[in-house]
N, C-alpha and C positions, 0 to 999 in steps of 0.2 A: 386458648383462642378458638381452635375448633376441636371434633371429633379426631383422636388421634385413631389410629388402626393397627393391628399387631400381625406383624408378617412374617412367617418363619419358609425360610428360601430352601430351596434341596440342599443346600449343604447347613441345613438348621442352623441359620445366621437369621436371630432374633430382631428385626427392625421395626420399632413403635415409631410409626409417622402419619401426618393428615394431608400431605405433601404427591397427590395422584401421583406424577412422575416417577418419584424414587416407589412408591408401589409397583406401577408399571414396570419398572427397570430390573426387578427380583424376579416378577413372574413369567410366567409361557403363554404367550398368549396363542392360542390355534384358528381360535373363529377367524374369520375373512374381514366380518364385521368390527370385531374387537379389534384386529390387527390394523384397518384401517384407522379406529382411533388411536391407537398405540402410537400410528405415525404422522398422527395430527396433534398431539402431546408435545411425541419427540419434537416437531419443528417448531410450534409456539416455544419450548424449551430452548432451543438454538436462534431462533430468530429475537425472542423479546427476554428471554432469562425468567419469566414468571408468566402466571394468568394461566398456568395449565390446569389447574384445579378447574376456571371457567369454562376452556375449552373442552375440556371433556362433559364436562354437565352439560352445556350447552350441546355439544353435535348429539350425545347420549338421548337429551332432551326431544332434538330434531328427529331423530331415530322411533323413539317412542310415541311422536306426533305421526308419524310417515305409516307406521304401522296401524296405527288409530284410523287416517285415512285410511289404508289400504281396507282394513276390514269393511269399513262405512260404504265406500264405494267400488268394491271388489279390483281384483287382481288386474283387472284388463282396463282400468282406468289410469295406469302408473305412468304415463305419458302428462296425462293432465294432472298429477301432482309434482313432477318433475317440474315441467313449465310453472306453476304457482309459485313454484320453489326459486323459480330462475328469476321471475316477475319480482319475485320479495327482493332477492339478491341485488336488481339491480336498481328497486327504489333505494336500498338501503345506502347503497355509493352514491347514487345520484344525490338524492335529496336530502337524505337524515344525514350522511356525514360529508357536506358539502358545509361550507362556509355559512356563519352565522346570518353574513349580511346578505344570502339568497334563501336567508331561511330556514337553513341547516342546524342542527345541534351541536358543531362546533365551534364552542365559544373562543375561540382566540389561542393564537398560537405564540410558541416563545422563540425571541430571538439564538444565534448560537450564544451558547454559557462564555466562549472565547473571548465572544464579540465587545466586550463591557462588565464591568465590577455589577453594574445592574441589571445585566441581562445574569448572569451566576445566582443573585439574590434572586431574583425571580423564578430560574429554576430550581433554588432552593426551597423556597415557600412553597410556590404551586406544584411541584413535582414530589421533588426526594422525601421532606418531611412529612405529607400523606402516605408514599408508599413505604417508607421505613418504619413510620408507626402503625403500620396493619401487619410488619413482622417484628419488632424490636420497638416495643410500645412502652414510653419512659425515656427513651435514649435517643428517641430522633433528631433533637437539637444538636447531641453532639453530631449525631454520627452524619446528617447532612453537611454539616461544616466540612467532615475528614471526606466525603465523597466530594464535595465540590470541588475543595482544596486538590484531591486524587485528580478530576476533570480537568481542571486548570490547568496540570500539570504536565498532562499529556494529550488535551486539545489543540489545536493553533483553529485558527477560524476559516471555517470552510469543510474544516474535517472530519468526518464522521467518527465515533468513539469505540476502540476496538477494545472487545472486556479484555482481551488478554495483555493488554496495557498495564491492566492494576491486576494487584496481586492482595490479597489481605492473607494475613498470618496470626494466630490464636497464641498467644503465651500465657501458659501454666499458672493459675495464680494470680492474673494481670483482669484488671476490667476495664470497660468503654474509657473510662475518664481518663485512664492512665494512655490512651491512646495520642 
């Protein structure tokens, strides 16, 4: 799928992954800079369970932009890149991730999965089977079903979904279907 990476840790624990996070989690980080992405990682990691990969390329990104400005318009202009920064920031809540029908880029939201047999199918299709097939590509059919069925299980309607609810378990010799 992607570039994997081969990371051997101080205690020469061998870890092949494309997965920033578990990269991050072996090494030392010291920079101030680094360090601050390190814990912008970890949170996307705690807060959403994925997208760290984006997060880091993205602020990385932001970073490499910032220093581009600084050189263009020297050191004593960092005030007025700040504020551009804040300008961007807060067209981006305002308008781009505002509601479709004031013109915004989001297109429509889902009801709770609790709430109806059809509101679960829904997050089946538009959610889980997109992001299970950019990590388990082949299998998403099932395995949406067993996340939803998992949802179901331990949603009631109104309640937000704690991961430490569901638990999955790997058996030796066992594959998806036998799930």
């Amino acid at each position: 799928q992607g570039r994997n990476k081969l990371v051997v840790n101080h205690l020469e624990k061998i870890i092949v992954t494309s997965d920033c996070a578990s990269i991050l989690k072996e090494i030392e980080v010291e920079h101030p800079a680094a360090k601050l992405l390190e814990l912008a990682v970890q949170q996307q990691e705690t807060e959403c369970g994925d997208g760290t990969n984006l997060a880091l390329m993205f602020a990385g990104e932001l970073l490499t932009r910032t220093l581009d400005l600084m050189k263009t318009m020297g050191w004593r202009h960092k005030t007025d890149i700040l504020e551009g920064y804040h300008l961007a920031s807060t067209k981006l809540l305002d308008e781009l991730l505002a509601d479709s029908s004031s013109g915004g880029c989001v297109v429509g939201t889902l009801k709770h999965p609790a709430s109806s047999p059809e509101a679960l199918k829904e997050l089946q299709e538009k959610v889980l089977k997109p992001v299970l097939g950019s990590k388990q590509y082949g299998t998403e059919d099932v395995l949406s079903d067993l996340v939803g069925q998992a949802c179901q299980i331990v949603l009631k309607e109104g309640s937000m979904l704690q991961p430490e609810s569901i638990r999955t378990v790997k058996i030796l010799g066992g594959s998806v279907s036998q799930s």
